[in-house]
C-alpha positions as CSV (number, residue, x, y, z in Angstrom):
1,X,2.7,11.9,31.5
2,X,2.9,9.0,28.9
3,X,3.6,9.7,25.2
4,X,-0.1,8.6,24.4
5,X,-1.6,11.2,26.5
6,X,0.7,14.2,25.5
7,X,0.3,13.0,21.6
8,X,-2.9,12.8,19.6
9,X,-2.9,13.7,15.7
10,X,-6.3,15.4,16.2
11,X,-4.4,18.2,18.7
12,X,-3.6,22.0,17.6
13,X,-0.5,23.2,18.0
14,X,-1.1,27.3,18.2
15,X,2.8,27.8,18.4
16,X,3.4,26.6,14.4
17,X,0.4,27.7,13.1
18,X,1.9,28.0,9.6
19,X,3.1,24.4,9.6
20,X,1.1,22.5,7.5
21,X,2.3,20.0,9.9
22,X,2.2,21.4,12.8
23,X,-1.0,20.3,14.2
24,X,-0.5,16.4,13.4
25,X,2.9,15.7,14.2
26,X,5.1,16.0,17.7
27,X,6.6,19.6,17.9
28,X,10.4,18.6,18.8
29,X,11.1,21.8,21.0
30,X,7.5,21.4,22.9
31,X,7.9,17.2,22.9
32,X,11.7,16.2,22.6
33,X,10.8,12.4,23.6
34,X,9.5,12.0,20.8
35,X,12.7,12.1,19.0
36,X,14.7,11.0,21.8
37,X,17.7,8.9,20.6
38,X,15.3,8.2,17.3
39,X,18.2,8.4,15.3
40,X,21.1,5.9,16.7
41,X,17.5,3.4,16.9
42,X,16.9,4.1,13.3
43,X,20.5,2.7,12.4
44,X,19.9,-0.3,14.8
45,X,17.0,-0.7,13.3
46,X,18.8,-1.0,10.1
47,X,20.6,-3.7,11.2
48,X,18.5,-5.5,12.8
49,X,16.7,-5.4,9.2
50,X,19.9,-6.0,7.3
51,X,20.3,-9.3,9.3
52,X,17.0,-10.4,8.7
53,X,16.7,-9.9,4.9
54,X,20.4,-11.6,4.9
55,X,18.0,-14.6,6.8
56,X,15.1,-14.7,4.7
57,X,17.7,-15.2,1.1
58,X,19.7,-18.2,2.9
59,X,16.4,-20.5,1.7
60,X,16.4,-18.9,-1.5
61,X,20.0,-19.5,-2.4
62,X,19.8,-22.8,-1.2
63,X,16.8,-24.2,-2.8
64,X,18.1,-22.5,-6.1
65,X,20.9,-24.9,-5.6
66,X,23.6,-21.5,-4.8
67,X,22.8,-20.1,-8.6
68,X,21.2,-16.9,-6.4
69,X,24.6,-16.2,-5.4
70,X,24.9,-14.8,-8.8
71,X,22.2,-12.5,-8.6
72,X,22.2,-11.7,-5.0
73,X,22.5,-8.1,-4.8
74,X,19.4,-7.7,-6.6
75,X,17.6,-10.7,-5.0
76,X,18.6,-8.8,-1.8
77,X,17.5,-5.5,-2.7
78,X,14.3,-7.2,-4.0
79,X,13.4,-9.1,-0.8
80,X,14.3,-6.5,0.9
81,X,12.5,-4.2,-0.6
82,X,9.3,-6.6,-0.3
83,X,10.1,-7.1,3.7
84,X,10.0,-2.9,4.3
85,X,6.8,-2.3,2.2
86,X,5.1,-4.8,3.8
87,X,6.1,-4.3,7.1
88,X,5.7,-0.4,7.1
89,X,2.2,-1.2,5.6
90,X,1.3,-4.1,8.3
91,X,2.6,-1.6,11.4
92,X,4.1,1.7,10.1
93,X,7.4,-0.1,11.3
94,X,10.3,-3.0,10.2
95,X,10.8,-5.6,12.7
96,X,13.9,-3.7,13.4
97,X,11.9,-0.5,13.9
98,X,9.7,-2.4,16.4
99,X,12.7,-4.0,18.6
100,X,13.8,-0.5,18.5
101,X,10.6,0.8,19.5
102,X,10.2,3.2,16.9
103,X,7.9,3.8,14.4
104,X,6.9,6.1,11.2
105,X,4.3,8.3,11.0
106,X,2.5,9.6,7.8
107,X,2.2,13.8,7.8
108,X,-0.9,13.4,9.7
109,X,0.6,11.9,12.4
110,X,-1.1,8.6,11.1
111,X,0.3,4.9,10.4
112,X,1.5,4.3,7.3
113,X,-1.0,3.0,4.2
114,X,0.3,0.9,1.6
115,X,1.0,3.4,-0.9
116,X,3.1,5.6,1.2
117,X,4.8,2.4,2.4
118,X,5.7,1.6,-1.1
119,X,6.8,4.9,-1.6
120,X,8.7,5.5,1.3
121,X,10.5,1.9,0.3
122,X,11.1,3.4,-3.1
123,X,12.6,6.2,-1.8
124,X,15.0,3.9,0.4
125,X,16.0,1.9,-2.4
126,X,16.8,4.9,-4.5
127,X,19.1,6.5,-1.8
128,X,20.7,2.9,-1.0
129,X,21.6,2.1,-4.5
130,X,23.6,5.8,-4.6
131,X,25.6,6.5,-2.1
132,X,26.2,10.0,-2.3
133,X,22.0,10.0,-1.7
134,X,22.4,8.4,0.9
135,X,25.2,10.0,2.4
136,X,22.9,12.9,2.4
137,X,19.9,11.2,3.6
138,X,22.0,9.8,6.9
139,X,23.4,13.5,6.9
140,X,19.4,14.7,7.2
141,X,18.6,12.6,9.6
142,X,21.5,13.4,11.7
143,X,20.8,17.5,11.1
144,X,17.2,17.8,10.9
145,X,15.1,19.2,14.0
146,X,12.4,15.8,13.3
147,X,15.8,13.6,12.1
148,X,14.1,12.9,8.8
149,X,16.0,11.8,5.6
150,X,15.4,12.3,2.4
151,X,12.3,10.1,1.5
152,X,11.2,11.6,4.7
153,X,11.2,15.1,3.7
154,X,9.6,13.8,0.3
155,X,6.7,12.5,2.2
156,X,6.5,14.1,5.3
157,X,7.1,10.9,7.2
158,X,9.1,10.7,10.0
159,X,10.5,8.8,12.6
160,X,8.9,8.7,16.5
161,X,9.6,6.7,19.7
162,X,6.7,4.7,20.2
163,X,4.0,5.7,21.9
164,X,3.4,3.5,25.1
C-alpha cells in the first residue's frame, strides 16, 4: 500500500482521540514510514539548502564589487531567509527538502500557506542565530515521536516522507 492511499488529512484516527492532531497528521506507531529516516533527510536537506543560499549570494557579492563580503552573514541569513519562506510557501518544502523527498505539513496535515511559511522561517532564523536554541531544536527532532523541532512544536508542523 502507497503512502497516498494509507494517508489522507480528512481520516479519523479513533486510537488518539484526544489529539487535537490526531485525525490530520500520520500516527508514527500506526504509520512509521512516514517518519522513516525523516530526520538524517532533514539535515541533508539542510545542506543541500546551505549550498544553495551560499550559490544564490556569489552574484550578489560580485556585482556589489565584493563590499557584501562585509555584510555577509546577514545578507546570508536574509537570502536565506527569503529562499525558505518562499519555497515552503510555493511547495511546503526547500529544494533540499524536495531532493530529499520530504516535505512539511501544517497541523491539518495540509501544505504550508504563506503565513505559516513565514513563521515557520522565523522560527528557523531565531533558533539558528542561538545556538543553545538550536542545539535544542536538533535535540527535538532527534527525540521526538514526529522528529519535530522547536518551530515545529510551535506550530504544529512537521516533517513527512513524501507521499508517492
Amino acid at each position: 500500500m502507497t503512502l497516498q492511499s494509507r494517508y489522507s488529512p480528512l481520516t479519523e484516527n479513533p486510537m488518539h482521540a484526544a489529539d487535537p492532531y490526531a485525525s490530520s497528521l500520520p500516527d508514527p506507531a500506526v504509520q512509521p514510514e512516514f517518519y522513516d529516516g525523516v530526520v538524517a533527510k532533514r539535515a541533508a536537506a539542510w545542506v543541500i539548502d546551505v549550498a544553495i543560499v551560499a550559490i544564490l549570494v556569489v552574484p550578489m557579492i560580485v556585482l556589489t564589487a565584493f563590499i557584501a563580503l562585509f555584510f555577509l552573514p546577514p545578507l546570508m541569513l536574509f537570502v536565506g531567509f527569503l529562499y525558505r519562506w518562499f519555497t515552503l510557501a510555493g511547495g511546503s518544502a526547500t529544494w533540499g527538502m524536495r531532493a530529499m523527498a520530504i516535505e512539511l505539513r501544517d497541523a491539518y496535515g495540509q501544505r504550508l500557506d504563506s503565513t505559516t511559511a513565514f513563521l515557520h522561517t522565523a522560527g528557523y532564523a531565531l533558533s539558528m542565530s542561538t545556538f543553545v536554541v538550536q542545539v535544542g531544536s536538533a535535540l527535538l527532532m532527534c527525540g521526538t515521536e514526529r522528529g519535530q523541532g522547536l518551530s515545529d512544536l510551535a506550530l504544529g508542523t512537521v516533517m513527512l516522507n513524501r507521499r508517492a
